[in-house]
C-alpha positions in Angstrom: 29.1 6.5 36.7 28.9 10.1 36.4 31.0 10.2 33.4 28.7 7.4 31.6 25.5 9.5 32.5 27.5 12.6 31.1 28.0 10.6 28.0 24.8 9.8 27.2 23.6 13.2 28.3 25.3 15.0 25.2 24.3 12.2 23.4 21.2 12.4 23.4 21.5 16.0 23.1 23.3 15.8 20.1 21.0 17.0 16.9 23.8 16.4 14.1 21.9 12.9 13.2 18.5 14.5 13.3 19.3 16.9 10.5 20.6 14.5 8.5 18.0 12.3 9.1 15.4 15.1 7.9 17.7 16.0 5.0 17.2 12.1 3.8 13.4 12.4 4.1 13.4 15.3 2.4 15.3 14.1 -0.5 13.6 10.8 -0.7 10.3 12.7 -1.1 11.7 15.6 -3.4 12.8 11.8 -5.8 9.3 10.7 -5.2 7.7 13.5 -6.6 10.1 13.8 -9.5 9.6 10.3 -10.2 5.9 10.4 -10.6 6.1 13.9 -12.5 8.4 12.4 -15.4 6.1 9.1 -15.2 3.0 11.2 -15.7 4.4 13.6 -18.2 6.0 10.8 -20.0 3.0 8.6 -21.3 1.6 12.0 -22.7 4.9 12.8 -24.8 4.6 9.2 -25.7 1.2 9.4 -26.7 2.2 12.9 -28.5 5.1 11.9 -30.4 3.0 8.5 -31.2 0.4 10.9 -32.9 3.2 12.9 -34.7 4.9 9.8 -36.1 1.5 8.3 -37.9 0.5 11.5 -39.0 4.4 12.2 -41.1 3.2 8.5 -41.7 0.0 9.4 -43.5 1.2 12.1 -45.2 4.2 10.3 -46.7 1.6 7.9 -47.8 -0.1 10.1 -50.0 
């Protein structure tokens, strides 16, 4: 029985899985953030290039 209680003692004392755990969060929300950057930044280069391409367009025109 002691043994057993001495088994769970250093597990639960064990903080290997806790780091990693906070490593994971931290990388999920680093993605998250990166995610909705290029998202955000993304519809104004569309919207740029967009602009760029009818105005080449126009001037060929002419």
């Amino acid at each position: 029985m002691k043994r057993l209680i001495g088994c769970l003692r250093m597990f639960f004392s064990e903080e290997c899985g806790v780091t990693a755990i906070e490593y994971a969060l931290l990388g999920g929300l680093i993605a998250v953030v990166i995610v909705s950057a290029v998202t955000g930044v993304g519809a104004s280069v569309l919207t740029l290039f967009l602009n760029v391409a009818d105005q080449v367009g126009a001037a060929v025109a002419t």
